[in-house]
Backbone as numpy.savetxt, mean C-alpha at the origin, in Angstrom:
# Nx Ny Nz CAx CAy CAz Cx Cy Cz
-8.49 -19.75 4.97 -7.12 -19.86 4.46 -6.32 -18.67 4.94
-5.70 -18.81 5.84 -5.01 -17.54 6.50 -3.53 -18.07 6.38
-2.82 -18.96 6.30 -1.71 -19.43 6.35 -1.12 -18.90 4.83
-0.41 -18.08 4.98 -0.26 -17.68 3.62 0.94 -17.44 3.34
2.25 -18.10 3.20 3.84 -17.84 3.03 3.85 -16.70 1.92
4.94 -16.00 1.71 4.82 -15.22 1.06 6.01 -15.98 -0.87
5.30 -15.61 -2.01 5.79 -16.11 -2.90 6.57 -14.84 -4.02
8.33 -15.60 -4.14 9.27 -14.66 -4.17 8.86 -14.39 -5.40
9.06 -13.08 -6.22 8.70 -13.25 -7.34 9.38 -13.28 -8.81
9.03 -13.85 -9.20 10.00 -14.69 -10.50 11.16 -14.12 -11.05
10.93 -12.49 -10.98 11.19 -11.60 -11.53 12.79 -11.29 -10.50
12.82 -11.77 -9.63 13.63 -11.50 -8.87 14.57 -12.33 -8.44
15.86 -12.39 -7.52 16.59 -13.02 -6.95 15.67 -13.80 -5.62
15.85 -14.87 -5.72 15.50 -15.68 -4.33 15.61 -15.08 -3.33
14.79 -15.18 -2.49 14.38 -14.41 -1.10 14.21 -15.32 0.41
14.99 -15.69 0.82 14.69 -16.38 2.21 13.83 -16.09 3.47
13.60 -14.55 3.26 13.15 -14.13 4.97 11.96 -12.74 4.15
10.84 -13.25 4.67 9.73 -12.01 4.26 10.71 -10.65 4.12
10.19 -9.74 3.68 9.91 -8.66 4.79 8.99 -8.21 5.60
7.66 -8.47 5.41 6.61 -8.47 6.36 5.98 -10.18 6.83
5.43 -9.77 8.13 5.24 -10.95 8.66 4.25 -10.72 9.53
2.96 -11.65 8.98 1.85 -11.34 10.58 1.95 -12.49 11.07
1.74 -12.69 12.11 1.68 -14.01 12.39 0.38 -13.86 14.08
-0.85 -14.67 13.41 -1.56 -14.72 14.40 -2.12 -13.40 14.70
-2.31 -12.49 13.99 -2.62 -11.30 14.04 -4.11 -11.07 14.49
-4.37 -10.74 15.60 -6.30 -10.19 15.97 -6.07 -8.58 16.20
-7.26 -8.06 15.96 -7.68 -6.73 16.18 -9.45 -6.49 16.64
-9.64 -5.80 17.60 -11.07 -5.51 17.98 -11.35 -3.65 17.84
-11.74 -3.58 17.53 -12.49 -2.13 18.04 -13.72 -2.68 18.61
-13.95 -2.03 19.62 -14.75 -2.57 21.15 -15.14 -4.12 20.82
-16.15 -4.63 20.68 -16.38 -5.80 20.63 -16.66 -6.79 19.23
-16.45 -5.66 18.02 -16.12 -6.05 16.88 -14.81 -6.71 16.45
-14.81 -8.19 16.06 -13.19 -8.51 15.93 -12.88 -8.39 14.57
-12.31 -7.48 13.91 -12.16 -7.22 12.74 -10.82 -7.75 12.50
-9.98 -8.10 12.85 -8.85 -9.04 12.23 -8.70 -10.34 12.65
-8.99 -11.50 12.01 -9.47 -12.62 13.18 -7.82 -13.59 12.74
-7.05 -13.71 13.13 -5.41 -14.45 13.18 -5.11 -14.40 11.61
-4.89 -13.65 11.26 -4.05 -13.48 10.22 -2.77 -14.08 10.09
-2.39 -14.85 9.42 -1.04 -15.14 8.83 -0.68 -14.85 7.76
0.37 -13.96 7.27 0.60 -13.95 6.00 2.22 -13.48 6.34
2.75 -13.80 4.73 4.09 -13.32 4.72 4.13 -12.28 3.35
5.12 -11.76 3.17 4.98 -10.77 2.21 6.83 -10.80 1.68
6.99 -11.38 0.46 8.67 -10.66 0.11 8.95 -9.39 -0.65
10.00 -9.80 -0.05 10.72 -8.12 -0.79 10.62 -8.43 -2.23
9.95 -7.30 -2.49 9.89 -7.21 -4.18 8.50 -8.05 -4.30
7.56 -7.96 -3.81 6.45 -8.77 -4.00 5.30 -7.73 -4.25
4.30 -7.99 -4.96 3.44 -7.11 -5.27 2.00 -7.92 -4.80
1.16 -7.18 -3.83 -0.28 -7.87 -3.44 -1.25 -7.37 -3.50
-2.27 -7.97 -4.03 -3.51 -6.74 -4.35 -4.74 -7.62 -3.02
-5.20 -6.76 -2.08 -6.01 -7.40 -1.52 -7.21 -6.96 -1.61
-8.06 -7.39 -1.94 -9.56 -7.27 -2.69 -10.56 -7.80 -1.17
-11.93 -7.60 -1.61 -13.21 -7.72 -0.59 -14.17 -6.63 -0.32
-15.28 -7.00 0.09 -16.30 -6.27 0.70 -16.01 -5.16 1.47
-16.70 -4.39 1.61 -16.35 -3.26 2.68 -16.79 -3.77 4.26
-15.63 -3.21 5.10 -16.20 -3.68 6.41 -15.15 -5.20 6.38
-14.62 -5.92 5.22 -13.74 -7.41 5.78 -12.74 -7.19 6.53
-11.82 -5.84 6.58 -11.00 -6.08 7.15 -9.79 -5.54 6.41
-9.90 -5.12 5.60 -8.83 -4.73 4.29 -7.77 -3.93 4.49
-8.66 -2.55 4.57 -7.48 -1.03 5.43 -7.11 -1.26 6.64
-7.96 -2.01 7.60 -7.25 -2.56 8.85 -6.02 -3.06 8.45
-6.05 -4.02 7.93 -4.74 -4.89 7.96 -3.53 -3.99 7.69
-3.38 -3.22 6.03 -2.53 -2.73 5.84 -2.19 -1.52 6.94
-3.21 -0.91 7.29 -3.07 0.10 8.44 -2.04 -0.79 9.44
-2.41 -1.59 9.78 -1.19 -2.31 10.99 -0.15 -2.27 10.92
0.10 -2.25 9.50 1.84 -2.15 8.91 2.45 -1.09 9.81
2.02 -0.35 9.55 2.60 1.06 10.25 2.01 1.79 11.55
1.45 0.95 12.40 1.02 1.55 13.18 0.11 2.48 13.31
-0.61 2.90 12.17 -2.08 3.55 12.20 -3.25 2.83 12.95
-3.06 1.66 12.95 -3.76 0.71 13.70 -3.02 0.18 14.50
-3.71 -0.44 16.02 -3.13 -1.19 16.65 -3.16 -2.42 16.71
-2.68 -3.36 16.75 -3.38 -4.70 16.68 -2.95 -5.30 18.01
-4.50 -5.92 18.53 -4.36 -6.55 20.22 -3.69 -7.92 20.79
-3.20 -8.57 19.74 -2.66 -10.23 19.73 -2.08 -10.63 18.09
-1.01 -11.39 19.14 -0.56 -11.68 17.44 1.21 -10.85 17.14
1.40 -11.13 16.06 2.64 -10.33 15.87 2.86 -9.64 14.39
3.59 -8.25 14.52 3.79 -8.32 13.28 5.16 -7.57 13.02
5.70 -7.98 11.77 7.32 -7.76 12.12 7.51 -7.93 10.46
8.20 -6.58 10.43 8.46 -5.59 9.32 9.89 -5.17 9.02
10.53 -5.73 8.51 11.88 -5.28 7.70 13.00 -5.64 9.32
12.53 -6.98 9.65 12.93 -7.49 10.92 12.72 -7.27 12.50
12.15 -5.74 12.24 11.37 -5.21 13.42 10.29 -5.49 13.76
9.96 -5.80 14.49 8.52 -6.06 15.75 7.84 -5.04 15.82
6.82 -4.81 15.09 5.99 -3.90 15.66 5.06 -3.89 17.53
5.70 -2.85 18.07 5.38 -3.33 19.31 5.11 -1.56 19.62
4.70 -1.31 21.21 4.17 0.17 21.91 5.30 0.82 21.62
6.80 -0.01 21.56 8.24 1.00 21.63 8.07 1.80 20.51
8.39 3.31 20.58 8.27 4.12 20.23 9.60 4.17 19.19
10.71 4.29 19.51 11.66 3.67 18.71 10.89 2.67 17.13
10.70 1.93 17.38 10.29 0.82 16.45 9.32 1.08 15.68
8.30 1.70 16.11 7.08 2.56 15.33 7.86 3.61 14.32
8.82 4.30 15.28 9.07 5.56 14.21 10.26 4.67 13.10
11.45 4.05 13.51 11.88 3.22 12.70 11.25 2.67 11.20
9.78 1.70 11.35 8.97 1.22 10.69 8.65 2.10 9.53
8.11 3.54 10.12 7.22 4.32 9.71 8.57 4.70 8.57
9.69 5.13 9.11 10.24 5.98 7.64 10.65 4.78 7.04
10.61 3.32 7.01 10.69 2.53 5.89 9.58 2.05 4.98
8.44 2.69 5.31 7.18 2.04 4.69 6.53 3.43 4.66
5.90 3.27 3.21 5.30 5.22 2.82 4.11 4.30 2.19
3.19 5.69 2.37 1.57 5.00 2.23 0.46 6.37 1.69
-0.17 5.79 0.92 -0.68 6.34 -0.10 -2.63 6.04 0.14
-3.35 6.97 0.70 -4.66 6.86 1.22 -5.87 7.02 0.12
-6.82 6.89 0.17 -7.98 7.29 -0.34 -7.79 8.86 -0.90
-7.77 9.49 0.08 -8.10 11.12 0.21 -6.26 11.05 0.07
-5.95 12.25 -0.54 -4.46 12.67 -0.55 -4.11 13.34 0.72
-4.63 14.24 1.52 -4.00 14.26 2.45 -2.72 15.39 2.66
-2.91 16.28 1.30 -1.64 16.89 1.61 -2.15 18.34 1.51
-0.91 19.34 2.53 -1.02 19.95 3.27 -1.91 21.35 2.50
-3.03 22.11 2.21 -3.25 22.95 1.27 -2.51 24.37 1.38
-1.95 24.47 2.25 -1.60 25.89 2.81 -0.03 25.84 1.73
0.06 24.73 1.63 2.07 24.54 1.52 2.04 24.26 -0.35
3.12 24.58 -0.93 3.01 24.13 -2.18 3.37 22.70 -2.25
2.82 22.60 -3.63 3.59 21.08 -4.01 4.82 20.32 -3.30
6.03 21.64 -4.01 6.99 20.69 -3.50 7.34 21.19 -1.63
6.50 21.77 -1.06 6.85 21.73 0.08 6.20 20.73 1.13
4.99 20.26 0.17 4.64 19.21 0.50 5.25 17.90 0.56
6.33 17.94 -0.05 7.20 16.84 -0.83 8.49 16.61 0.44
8.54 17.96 0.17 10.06 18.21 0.98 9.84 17.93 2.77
8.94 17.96 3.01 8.90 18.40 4.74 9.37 16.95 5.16
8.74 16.19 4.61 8.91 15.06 5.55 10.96 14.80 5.67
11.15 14.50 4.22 12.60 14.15 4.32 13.97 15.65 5.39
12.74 16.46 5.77 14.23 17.85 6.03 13.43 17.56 7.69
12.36 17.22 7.96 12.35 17.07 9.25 12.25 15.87 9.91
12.42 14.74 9.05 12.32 13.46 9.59 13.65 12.95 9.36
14.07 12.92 8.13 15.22 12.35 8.34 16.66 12.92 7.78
16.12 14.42 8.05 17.32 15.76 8.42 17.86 15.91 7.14
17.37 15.73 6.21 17.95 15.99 4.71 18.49 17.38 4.54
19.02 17.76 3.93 19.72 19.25 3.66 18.14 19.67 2.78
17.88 20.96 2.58 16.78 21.44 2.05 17.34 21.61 0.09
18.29 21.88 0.07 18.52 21.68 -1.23 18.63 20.12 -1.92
18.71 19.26 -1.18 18.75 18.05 -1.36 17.13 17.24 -1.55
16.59 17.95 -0.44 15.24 17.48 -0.36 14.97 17.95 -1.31
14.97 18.98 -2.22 14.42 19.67 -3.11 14.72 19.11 -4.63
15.86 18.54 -4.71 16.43 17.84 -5.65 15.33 16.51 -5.75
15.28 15.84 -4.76 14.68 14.28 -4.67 13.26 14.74 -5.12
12.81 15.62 -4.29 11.00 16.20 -4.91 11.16 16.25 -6.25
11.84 16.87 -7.16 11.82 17.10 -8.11 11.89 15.82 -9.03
13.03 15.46 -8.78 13.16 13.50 -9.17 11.90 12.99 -9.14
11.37 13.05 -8.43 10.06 11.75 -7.71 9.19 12.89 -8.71
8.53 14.21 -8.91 7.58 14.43 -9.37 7.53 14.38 -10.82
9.14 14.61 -11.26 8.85 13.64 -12.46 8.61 12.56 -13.10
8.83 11.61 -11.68 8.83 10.39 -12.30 7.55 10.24 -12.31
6.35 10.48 -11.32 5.02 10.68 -11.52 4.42 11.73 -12.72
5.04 12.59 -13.62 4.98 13.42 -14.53 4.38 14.32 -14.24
4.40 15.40 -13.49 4.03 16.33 -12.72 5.06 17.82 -12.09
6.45 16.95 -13.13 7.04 17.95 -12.19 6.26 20.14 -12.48
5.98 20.19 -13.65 5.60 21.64 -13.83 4.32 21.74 -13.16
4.36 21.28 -11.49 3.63 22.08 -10.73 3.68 21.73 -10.05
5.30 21.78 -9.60 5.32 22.02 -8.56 5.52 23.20 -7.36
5.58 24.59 -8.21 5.13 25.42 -7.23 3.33 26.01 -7.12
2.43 25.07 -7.59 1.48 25.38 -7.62 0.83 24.83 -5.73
-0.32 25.02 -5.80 -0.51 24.43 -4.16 -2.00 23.12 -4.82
-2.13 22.66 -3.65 -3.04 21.53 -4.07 -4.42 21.43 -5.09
-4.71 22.92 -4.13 -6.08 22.87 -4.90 -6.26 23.42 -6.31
-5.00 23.66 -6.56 -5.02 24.10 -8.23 -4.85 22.95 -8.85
-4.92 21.31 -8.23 -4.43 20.42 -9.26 -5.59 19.37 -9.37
-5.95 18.72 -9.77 -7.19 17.92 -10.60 -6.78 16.62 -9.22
-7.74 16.07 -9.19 -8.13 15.05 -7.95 -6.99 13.97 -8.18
-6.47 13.78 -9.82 -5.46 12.18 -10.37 -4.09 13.20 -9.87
-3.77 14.51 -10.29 -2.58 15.01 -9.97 -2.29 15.23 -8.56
-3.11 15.38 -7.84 -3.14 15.44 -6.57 -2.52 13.66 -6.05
-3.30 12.71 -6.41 -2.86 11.49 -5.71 -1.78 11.67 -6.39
-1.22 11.70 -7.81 -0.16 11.48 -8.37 0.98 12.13 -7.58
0.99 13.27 -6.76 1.50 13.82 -5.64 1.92 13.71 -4.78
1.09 12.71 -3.85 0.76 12.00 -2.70 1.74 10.79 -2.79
2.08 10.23 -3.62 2.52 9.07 -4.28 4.43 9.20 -4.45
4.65 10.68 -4.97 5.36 11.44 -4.76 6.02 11.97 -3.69
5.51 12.12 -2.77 5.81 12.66 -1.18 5.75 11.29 -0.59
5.78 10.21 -0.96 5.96 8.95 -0.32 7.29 8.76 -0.57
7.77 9.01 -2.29 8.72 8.05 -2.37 9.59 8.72 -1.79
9.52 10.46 -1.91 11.04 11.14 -1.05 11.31 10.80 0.16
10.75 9.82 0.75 10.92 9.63 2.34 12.06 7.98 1.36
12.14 7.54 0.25 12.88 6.66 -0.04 12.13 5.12 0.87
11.14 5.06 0.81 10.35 3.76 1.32 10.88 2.39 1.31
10.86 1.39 1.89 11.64 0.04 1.14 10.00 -0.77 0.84
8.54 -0.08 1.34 7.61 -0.83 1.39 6.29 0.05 0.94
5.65 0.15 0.12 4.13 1.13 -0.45 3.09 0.46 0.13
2.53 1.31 0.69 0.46 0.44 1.03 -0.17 1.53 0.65
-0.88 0.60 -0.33 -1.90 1.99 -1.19 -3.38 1.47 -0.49
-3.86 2.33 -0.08 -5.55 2.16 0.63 -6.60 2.58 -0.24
-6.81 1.47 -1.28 -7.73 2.30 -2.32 -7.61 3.50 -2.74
-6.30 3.56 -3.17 -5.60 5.23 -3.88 -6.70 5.50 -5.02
-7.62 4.79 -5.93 -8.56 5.68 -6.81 -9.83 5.31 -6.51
-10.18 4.93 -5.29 -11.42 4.92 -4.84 -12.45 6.86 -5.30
-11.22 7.62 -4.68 -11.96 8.87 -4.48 -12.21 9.69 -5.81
-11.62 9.18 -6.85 -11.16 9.59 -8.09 -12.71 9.43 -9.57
-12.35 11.01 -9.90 -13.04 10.28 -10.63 -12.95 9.17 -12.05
-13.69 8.65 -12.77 -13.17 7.80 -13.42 -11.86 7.76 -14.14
-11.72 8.82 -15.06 -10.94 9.84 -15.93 -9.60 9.60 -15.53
-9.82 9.74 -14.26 -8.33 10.20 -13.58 -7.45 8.52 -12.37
-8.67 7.64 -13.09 -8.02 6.35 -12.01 -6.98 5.91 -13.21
-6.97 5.77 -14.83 -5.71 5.66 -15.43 -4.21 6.23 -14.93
-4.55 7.58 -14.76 -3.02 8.15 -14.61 -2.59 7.63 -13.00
-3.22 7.43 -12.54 -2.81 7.01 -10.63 -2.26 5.84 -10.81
-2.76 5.08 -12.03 -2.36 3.16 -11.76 -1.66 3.20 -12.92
-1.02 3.89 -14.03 -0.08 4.03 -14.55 1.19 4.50 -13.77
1.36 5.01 -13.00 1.96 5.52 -11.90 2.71 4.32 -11.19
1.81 3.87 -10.68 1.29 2.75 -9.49 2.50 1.54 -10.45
1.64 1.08 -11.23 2.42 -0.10 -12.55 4.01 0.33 -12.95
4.53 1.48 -13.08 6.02 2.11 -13.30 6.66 1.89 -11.66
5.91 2.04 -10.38 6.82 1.71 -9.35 7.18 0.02 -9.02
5.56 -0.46 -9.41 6.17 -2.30 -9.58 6.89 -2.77 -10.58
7.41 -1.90 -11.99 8.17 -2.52 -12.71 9.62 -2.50 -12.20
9.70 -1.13 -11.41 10.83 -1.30 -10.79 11.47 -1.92 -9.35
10.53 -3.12 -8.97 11.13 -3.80 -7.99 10.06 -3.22 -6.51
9.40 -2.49 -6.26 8.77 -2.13 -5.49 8.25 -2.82 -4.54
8.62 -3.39 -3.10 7.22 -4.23 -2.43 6.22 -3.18 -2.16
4.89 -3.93 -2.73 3.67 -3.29 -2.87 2.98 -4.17 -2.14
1.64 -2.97 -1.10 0.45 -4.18 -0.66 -1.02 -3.61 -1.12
-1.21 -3.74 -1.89 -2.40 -2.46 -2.30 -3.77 -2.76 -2.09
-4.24 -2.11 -1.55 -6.11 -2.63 -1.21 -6.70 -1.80 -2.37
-7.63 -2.91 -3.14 -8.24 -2.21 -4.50 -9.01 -3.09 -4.90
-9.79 -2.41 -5.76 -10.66 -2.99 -6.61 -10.97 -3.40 -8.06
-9.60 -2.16 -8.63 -8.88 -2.32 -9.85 -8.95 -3.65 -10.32
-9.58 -4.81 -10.88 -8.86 -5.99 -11.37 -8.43 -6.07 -12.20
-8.16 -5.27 -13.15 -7.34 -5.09 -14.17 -6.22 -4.35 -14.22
-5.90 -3.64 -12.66 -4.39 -3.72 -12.22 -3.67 -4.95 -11.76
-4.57 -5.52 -10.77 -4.69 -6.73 -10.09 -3.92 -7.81 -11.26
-4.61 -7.95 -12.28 -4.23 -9.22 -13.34 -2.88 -8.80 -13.36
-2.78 -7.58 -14.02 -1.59 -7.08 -14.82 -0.10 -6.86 -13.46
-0.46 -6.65 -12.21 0.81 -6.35 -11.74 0.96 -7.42 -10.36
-0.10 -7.58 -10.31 -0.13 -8.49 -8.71 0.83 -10.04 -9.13
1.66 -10.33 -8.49 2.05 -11.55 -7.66 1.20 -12.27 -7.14
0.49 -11.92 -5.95 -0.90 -12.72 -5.54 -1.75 -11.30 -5.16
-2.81 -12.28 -5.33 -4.19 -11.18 -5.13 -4.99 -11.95 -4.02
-5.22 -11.43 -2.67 -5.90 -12.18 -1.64 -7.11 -11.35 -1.31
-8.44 -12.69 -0.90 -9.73 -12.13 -0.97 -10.20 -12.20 0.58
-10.78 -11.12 0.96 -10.85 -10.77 2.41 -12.54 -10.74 2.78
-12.55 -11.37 3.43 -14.04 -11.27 3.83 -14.20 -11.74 5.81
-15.21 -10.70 6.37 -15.43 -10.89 8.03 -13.43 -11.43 8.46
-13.05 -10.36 8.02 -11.39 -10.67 9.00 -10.53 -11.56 8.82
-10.92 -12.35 7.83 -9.87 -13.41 7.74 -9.67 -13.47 6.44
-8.47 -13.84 5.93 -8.10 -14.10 4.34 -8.96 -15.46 4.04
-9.78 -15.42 3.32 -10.53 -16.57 2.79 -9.88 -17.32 1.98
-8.89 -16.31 0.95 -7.57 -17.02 -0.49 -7.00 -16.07 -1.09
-5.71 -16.66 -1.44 -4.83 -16.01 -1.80 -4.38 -17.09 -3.21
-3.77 -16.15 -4.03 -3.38 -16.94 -5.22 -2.81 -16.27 -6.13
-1.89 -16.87 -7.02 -1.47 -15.96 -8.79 -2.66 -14.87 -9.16
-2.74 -13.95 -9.90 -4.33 -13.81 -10.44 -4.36 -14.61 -11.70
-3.89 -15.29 -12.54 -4.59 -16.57 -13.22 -5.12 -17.30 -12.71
-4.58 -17.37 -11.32 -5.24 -18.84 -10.82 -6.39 -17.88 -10.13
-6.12 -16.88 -9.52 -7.43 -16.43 -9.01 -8.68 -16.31 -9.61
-8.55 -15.60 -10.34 -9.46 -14.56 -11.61 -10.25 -16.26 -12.09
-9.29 -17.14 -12.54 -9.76 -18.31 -13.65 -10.27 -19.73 -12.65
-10.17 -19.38 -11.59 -10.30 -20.86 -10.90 -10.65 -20.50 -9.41
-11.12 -19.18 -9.10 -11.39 -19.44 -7.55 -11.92 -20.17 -6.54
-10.90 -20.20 -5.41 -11.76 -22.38 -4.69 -12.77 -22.01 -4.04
-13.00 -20.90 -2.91 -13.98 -20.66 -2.04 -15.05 -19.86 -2.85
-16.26 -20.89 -2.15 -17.95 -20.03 -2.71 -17.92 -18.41 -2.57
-17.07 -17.74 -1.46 -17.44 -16.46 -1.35 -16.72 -15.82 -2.17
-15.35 -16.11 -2.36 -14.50 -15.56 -3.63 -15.52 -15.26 -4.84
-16.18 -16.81 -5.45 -16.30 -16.67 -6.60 -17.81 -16.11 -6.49
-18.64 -15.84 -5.58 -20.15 -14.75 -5.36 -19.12 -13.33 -5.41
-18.08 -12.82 -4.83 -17.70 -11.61 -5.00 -17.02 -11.21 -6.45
-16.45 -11.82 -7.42 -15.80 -11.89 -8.76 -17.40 -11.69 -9.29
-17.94 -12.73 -9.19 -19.34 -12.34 -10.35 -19.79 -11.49 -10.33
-19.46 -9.97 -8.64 -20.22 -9.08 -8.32 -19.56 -8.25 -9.41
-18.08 -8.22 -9.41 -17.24 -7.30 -9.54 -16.72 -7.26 -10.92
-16.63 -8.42 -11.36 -16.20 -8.41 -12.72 -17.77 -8.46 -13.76
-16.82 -8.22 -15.12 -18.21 -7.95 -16.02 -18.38 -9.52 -16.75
């Protein structure tokens, strides 16, 4: 089941035209085909949780969004742009879509909010008092702002992503891909990341999140699609997922995963 239109969500004004779009999408690293024609659509204001095995294909995909990955056939086209070699279009893409990894990723040498600030004063020329304003905005809204002159490693593994999450939105994103943001976490600290996470989808956010969470999944996903050897196997509501899954491998991976 790879044919997958994207579904507007209720919550919102009608939507005619994705904003993301694969269409026919393959990817190899050497002779491994790890994205095998993907179709999917994605709307603005849509929230997706994509679930599976390790090794299906998962962080590939969202990686494509932005050009962390390349993909060898196929198309994919993002907030009307084509992702293609033009360099133009990559960097275009990149400051409309902010992304949130496993590992946080941010800089240890630099404080908090200079971690926050760099991108918007050298990417997209913000005044430094301005940038400094928006850091501050965004780290409260993650509840963090009283540390932000601290540096990384003074902050607990959930404040750190809670950070990371933070230095996304000051770039002002129109699109989030979270790559198993509490994979690395320890238990304790995967609440405050997906409390976080749940306050940016109440406010309209397109989200594509690779996780394992299903009890974010129920609570915020639009559709939740199940990935196995490169291809979307299904996609669905999570009522209909969670309560009725059609394919045998879906419902062998739910029995793994759920209690």
């Amino acid at each position: 089941m790879n044919d997958l239109p994207c579904q507007t969500p209720t919550t919102l004004a009608p939507v005619t035209e994705p904003i993301i779009r694969f269409i026919d999408v393959h990817k190899w690293y050497g002779d491994f085909h790890v994205l095998k024609g993907i179709d999917l659509e994605v709307c603005r204001g849509e929230r997706i949780v994509i679930c599976g095995p390790s090794g299906s294909g998962k962080s590939t995909l969202i990686r494509c969004i932005n050009r962390l990955e390349e993909h060898q056939r196929g198309k994919i086209i993002v907030d009307d742009t084509e992702l293609t070699a033009n360099i133009k279009n990559i960097e275009k893409i990149r400051t409309e879509v902010g992304m949130v990894f496993q590992h946080f990723n941010l800089f240890p040498h630099r404080t908090i909010i200079e971690n926050l600030t760099l991108g918007p004063i050298q990417v997209r020329r913000v005044p430094r008092r301005e940038a400094e304003e928006t850091a501050m905005h965004y780290l409260d809204k993650v509840h963090i702002a009283e540390q932000a002159r601290k540096f990384p490693g003074q902050l607990s593994g959930g404040q750190q992503q809670r950070v990371a999450i933070a230095r996304s939105l000051c770039m002002k994103p129109k699109i989030m891909l979270f790559d198993e943001p509490t994979s690395a976490l320890d238990p304790e600290m995967v609440k405050e990341v997906l409390d976080v996470m749940i306050g940016l989808a109440e406010e309209g956010m397109t989200m594509i999140v690779v996780s394992h969470e299903m009890g974010f999944a129920r609570s915020v996903a639009h559709r939740v699609l199940f990935m196995d050897y490169g291809v979307i196997v299904e996609g669905a509501p999570p009522e209909e997922f969670f309560s009725n899954p059609q394919h045998e491998r879906t419902k062998l991976f739910l029995s793994q995963i759920l209690d």
